[in-house]
PDB file of N, CA, C and O in Angstrom:
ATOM      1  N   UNK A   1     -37.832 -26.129  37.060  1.00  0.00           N
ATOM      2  CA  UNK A   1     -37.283 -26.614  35.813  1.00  0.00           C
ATOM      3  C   UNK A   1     -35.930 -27.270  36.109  1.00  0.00           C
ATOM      4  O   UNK A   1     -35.096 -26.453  36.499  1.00  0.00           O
ATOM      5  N   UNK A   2     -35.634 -28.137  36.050  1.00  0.00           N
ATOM      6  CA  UNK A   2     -34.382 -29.404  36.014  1.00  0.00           C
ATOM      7  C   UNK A   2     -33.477 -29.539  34.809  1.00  0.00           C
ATOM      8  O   UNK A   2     -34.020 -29.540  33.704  1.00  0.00           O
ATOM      9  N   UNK A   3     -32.266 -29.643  34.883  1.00  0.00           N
ATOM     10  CA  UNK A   3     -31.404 -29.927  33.968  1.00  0.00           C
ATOM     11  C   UNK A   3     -31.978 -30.628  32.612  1.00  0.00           C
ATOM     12  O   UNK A   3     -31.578 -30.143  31.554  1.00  0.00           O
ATOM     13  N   UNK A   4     -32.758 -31.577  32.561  1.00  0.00           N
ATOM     14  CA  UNK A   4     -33.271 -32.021  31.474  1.00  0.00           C
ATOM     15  C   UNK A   4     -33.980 -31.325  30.815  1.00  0.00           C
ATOM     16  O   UNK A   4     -33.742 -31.468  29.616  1.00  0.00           O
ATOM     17  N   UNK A   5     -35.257 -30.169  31.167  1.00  0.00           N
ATOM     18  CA  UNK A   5     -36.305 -29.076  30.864  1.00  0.00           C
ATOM     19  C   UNK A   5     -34.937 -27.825  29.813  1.00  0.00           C
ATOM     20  O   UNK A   5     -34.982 -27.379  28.667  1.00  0.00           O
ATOM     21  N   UNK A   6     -34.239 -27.721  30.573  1.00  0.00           N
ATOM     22  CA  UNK A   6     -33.334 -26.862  30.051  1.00  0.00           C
ATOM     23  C   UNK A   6     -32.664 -27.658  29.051  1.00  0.00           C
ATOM     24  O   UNK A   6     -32.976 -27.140  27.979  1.00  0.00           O
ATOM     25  N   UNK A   7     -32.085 -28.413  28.886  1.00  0.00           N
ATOM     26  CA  UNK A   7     -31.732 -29.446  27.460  1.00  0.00           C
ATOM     27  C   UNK A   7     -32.729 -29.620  26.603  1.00  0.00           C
ATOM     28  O   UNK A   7     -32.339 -29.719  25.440  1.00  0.00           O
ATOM     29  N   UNK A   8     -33.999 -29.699  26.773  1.00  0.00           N
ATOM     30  CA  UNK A   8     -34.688 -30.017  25.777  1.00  0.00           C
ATOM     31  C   UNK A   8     -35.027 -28.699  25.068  1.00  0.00           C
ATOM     32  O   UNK A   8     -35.302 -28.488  23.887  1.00  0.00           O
ATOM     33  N   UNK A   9     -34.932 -27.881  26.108  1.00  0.00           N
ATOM     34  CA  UNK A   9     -35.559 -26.273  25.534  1.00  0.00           C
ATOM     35  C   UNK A   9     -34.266 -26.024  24.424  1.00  0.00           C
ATOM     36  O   UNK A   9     -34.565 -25.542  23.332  1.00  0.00           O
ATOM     37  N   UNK A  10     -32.491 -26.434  24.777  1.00  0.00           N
ATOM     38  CA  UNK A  10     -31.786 -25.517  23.948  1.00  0.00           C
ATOM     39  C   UNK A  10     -31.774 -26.693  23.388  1.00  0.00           C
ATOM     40  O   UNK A  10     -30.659 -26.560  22.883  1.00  0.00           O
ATOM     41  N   UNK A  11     -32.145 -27.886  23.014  1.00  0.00           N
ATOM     42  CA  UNK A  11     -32.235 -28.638  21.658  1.00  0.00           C
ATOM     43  C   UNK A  11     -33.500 -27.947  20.842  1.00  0.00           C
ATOM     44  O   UNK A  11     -33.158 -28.016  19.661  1.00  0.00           O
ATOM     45  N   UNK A  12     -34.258 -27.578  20.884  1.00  0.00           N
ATOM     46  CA  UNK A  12     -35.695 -26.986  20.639  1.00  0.00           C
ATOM     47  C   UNK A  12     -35.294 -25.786  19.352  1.00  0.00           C
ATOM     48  O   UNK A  12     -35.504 -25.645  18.148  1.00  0.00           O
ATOM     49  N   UNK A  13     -34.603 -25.075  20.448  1.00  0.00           N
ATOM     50  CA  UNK A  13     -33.583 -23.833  19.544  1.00  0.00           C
ATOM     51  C   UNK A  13     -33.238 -24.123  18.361  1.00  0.00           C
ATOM     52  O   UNK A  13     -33.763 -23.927  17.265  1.00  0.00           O
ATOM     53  N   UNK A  14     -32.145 -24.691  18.750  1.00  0.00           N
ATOM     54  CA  UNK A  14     -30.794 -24.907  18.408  1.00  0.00           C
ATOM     55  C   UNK A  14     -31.491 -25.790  16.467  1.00  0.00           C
ATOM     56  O   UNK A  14     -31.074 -25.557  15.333  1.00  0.00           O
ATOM     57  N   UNK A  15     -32.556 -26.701  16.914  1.00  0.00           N
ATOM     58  CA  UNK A  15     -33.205 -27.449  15.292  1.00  0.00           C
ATOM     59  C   UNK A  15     -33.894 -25.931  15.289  1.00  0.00           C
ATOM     60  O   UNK A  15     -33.347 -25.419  14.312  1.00  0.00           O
ATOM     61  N   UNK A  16     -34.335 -25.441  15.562  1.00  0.00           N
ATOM     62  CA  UNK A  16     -35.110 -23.791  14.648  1.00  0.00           C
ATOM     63  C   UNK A  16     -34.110 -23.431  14.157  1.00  0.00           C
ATOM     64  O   UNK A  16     -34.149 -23.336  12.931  1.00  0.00           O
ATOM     65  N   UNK A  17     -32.857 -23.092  14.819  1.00  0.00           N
ATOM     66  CA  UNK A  17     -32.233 -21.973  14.311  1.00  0.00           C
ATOM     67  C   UNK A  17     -31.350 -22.613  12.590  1.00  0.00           C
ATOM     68  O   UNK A  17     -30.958 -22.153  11.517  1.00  0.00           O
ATOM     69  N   UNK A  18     -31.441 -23.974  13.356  1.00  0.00           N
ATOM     70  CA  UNK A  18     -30.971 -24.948  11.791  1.00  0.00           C
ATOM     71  C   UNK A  18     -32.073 -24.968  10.653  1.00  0.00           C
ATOM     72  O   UNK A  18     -31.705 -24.954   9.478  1.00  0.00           O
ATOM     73  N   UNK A  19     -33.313 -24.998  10.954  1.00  0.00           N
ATOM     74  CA  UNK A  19     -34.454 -25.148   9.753  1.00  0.00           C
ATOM     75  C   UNK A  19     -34.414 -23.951   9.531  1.00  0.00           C
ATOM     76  O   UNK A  19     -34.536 -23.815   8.314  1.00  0.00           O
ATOM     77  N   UNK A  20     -34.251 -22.419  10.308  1.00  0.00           N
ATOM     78  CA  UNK A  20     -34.052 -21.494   9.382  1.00  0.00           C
ATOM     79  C   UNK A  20     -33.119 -20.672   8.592  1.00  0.00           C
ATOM     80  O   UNK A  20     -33.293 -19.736   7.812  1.00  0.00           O
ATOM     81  N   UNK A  21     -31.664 -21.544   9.195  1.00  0.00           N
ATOM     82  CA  UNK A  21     -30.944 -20.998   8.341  1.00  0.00           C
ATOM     83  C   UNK A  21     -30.814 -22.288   6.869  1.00  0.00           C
ATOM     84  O   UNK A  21     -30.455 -22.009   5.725  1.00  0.00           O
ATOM     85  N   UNK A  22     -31.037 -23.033   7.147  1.00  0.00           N
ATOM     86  CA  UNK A  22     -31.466 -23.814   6.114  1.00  0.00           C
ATOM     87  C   UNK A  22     -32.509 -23.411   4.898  1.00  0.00           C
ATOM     88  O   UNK A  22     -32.356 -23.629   3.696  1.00  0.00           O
ATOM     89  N   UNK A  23     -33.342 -22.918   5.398  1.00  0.00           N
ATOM     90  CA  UNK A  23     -34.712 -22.107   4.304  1.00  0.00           C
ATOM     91  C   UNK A  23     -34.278 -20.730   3.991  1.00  0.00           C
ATOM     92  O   UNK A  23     -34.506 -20.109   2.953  1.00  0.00           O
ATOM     93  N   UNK A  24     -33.644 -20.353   4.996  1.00  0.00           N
ATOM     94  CA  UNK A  24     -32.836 -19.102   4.304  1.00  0.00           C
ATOM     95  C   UNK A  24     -31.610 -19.198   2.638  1.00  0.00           C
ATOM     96  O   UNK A  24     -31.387 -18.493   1.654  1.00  0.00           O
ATOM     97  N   UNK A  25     -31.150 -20.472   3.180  1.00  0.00           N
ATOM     98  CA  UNK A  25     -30.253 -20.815   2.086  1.00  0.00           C
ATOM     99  C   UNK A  25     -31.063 -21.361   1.086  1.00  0.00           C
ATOM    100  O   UNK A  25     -30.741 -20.912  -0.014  1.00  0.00           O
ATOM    101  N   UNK A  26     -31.720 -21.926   1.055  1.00  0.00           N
ATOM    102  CA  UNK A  26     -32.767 -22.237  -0.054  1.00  0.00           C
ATOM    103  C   UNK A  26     -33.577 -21.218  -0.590  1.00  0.00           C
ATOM    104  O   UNK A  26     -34.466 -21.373  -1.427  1.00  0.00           O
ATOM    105  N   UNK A  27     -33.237 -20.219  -0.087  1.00  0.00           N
ATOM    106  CA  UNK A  27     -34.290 -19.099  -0.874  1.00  0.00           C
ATOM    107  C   UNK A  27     -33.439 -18.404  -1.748  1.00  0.00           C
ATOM    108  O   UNK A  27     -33.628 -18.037  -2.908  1.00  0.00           O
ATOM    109  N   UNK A  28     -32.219 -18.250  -0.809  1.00  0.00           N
ATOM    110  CA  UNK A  28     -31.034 -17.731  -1.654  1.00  0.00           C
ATOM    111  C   UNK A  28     -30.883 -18.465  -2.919  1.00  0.00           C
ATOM    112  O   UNK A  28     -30.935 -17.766  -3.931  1.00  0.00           O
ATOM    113  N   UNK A  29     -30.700 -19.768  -3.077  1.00  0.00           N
ATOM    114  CA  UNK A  29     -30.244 -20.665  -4.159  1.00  0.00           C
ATOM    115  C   UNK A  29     -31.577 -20.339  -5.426  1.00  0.00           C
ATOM    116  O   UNK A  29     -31.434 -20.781  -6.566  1.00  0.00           O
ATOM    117  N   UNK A  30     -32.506 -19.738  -5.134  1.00  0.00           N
ATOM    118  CA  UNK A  30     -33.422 -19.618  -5.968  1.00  0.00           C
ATOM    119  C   UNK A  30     -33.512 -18.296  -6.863  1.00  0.00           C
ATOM    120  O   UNK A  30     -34.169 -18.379  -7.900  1.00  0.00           O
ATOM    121  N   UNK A  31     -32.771 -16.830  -6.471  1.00  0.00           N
ATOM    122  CA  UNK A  31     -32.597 -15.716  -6.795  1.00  0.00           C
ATOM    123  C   UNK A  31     -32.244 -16.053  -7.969  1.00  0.00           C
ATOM    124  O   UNK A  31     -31.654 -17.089  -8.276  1.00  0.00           O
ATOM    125  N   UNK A  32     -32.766 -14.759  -9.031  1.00  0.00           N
ATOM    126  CA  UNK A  32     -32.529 -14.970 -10.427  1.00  0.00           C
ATOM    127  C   UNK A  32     -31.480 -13.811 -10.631  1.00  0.00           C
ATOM    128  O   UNK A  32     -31.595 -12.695 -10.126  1.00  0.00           O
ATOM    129  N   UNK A  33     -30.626 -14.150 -11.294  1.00  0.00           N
ATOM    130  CA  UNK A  33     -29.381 -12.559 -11.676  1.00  0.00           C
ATOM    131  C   UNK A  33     -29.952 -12.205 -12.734  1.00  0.00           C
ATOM    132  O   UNK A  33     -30.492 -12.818 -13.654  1.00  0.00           O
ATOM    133  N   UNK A  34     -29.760 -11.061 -12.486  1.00  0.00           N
ATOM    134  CA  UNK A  34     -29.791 -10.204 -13.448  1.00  0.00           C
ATOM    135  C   UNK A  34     -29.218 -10.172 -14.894  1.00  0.00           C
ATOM    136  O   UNK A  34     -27.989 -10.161 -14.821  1.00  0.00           O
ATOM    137  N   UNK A  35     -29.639 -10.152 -16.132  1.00  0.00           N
ATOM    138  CA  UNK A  35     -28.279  -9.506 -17.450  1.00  0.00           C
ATOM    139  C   UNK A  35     -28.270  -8.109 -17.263  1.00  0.00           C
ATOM    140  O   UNK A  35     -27.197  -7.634 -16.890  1.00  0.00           O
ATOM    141  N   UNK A  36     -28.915  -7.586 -17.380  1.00  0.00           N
ATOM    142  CA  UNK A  36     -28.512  -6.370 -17.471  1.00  0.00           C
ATOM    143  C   UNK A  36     -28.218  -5.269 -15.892  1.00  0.00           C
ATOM    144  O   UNK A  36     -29.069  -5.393 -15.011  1.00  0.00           O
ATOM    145  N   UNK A  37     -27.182  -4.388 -15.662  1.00  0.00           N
ATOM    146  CA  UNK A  37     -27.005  -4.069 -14.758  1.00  0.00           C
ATOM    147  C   UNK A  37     -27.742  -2.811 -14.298  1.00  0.00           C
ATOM    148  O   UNK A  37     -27.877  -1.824 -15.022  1.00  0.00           O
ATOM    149  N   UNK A  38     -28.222  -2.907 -13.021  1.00  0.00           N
ATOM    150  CA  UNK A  38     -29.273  -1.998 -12.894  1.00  0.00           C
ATOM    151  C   UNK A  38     -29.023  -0.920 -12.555  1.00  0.00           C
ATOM    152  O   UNK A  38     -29.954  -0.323 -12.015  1.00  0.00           O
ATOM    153  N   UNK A  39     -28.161  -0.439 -12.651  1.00  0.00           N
ATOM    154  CA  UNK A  39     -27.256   0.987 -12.349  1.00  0.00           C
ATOM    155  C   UNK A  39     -26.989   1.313 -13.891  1.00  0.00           C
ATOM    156  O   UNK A  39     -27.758   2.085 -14.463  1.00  0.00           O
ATOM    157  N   UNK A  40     -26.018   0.796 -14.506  1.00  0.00           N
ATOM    158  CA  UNK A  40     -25.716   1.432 -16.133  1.00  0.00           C
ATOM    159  C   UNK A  40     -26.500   1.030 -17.156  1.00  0.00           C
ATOM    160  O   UNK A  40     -26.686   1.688 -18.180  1.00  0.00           O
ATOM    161  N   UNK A  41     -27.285  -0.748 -16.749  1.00  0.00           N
ATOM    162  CA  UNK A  41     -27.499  -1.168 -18.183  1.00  0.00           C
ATOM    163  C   UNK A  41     -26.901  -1.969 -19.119  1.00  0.00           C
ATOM    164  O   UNK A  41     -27.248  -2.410 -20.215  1.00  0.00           O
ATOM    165  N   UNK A  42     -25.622  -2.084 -18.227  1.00  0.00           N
ATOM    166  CA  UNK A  42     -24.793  -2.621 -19.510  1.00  0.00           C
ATOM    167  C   UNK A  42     -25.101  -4.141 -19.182  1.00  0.00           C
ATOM    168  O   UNK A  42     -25.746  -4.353 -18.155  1.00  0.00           O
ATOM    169  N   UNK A  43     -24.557  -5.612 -20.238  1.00  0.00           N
ATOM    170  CA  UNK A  43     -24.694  -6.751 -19.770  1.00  0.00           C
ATOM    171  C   UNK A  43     -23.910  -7.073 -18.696  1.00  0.00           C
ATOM    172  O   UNK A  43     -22.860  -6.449 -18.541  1.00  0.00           O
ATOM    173  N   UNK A  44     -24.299  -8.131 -17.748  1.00  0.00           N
ATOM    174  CA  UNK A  44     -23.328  -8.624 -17.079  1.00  0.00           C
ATOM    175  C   UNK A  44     -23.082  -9.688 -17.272  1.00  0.00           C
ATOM    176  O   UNK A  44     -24.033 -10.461 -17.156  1.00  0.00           O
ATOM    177  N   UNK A  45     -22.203 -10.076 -17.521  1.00  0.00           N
ATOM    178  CA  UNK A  45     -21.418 -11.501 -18.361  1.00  0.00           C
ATOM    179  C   UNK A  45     -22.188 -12.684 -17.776  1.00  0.00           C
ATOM    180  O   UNK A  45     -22.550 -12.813 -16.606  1.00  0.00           O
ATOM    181  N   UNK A  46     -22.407 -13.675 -18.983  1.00  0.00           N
ATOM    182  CA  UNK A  46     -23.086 -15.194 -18.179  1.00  0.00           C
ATOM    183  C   UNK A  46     -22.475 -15.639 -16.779  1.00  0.00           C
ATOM    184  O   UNK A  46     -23.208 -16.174 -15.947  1.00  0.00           O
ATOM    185  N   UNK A  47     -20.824 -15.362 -16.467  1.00  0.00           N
ATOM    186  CA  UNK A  47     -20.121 -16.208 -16.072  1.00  0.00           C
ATOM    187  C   UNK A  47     -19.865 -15.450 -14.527  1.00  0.00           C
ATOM    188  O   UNK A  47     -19.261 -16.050 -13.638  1.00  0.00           O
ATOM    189  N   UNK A  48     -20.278 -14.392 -14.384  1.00  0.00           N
ATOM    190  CA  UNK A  48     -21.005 -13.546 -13.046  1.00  0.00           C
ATOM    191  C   UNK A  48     -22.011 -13.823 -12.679  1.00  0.00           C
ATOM    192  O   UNK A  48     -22.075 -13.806 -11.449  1.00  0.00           O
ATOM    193  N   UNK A  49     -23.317 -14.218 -13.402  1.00  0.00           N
ATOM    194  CA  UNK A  49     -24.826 -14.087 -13.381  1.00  0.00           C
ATOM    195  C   UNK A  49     -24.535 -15.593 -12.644  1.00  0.00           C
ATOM    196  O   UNK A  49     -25.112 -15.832 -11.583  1.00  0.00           O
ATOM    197  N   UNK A  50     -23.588 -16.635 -13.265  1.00  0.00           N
ATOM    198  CA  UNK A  50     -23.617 -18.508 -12.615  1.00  0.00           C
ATOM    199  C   UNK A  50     -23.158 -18.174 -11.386  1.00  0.00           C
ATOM    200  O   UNK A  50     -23.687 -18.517 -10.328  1.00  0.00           O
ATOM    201  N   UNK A  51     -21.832 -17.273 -11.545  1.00  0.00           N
ATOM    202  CA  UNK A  51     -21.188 -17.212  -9.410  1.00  0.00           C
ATOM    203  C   UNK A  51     -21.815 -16.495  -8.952  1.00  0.00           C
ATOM    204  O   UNK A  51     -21.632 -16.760  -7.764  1.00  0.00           O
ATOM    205  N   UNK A  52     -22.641 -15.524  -8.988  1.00  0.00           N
ATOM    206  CA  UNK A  52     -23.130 -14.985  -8.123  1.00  0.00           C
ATOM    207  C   UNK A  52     -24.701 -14.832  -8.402  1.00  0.00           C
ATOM    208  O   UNK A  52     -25.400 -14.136  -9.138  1.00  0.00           O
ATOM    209  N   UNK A  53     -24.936 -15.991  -7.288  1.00  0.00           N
ATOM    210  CA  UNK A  53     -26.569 -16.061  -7.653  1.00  0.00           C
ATOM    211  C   UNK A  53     -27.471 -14.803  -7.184  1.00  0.00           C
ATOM    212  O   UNK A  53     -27.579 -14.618  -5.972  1.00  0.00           O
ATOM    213  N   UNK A  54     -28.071 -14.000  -8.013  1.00  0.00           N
ATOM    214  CA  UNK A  54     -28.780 -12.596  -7.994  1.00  0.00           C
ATOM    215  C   UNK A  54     -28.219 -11.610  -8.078  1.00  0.00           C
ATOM    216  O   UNK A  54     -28.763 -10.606  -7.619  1.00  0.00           O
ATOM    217  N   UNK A  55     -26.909 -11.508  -8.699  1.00  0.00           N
ATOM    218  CA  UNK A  55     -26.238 -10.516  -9.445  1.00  0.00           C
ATOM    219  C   UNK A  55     -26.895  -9.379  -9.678  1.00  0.00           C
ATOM    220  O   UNK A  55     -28.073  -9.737  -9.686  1.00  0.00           O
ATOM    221  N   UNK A  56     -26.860  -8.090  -9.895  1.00  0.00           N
ATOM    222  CA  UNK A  56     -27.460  -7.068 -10.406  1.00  0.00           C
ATOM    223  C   UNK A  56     -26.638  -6.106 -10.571  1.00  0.00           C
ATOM    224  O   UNK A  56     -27.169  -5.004 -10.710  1.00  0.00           O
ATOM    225  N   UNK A  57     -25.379  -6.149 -10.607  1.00  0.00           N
ATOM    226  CA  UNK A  57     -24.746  -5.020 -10.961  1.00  0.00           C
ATOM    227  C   UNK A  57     -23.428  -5.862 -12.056  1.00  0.00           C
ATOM    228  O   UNK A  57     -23.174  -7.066 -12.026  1.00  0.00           O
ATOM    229  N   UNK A  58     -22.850  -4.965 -12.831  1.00  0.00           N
ATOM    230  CA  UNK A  58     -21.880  -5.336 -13.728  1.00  0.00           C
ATOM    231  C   UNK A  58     -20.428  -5.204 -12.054  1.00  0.00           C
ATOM    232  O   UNK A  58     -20.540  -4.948 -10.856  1.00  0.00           O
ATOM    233  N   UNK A  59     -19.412  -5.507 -12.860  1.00  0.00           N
ATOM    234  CA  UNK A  59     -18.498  -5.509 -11.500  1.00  0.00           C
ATOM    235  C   UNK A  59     -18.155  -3.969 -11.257  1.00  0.00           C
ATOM    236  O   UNK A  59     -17.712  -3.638 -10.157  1.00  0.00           O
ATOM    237  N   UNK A  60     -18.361  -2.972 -12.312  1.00  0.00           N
ATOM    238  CA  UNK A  60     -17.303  -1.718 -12.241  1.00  0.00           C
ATOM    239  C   UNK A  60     -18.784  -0.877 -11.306  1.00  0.00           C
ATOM    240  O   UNK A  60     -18.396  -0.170 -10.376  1.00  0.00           O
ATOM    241  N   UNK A  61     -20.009  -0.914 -11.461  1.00  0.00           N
ATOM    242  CA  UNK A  61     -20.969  -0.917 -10.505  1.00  0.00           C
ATOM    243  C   UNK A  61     -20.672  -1.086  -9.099  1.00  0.00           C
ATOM    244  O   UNK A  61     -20.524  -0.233  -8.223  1.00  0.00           O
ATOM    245  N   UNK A  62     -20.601  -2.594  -9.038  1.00  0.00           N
ATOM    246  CA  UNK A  62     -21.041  -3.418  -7.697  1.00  0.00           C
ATOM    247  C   UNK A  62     -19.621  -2.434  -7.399  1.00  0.00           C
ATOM    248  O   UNK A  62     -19.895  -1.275  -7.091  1.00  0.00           O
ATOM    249  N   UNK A  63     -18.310  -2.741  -7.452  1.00  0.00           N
ATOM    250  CA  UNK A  63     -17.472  -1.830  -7.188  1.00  0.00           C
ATOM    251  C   UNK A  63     -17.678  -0.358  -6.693  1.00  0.00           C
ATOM    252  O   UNK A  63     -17.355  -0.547  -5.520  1.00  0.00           O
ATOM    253  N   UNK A  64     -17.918   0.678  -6.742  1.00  0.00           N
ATOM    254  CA  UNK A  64     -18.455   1.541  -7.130  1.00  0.00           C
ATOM    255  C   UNK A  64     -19.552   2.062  -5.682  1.00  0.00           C
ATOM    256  O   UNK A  64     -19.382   2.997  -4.899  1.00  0.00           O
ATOM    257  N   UNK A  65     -21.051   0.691  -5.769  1.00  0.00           N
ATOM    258  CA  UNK A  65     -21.896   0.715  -4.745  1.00  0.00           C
ATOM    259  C   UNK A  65     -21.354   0.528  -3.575  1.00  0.00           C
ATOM    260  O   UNK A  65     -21.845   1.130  -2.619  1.00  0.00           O
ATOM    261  N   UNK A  66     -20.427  -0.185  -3.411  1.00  0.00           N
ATOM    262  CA  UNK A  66     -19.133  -1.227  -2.008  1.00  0.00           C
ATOM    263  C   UNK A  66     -18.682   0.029  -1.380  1.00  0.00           C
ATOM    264  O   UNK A  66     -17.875  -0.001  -0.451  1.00  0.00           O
TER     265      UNK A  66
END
């Protein structure tokens, strides 16, 4: 195996490891949050559920679980 065999192999990688952290992030962007928090119940505000995509806890929770 020659300098070139070995370049092509860690270019080979290197686009996998990009298409899957790429589809990883796209799966993420798809998670639905939660309203209600799955520990108390209570709502969790619209404006948590937009920043944090798949929310499931209110903050005094997620706090709390940390």
């Amino acid at each position: 195996m020659d300098d070139l065999d070995h370049l092509v192999i860690a270019q080979e990688r290197a686009e996998k490891r990009f298409t899957d952290q790429r589809l990883k992030g796209l799966n993420k962007s798809c998670v639905i949050s939660a309203t209600d928090c799955i520990d108390c119940g209570d709502s969790i505000p619209k404006a948590r559920q937009q920043a944090i995509k798949g929310v499931q806890r209110c903050v005094p929770c997620q706090s709390l679980s940390e």
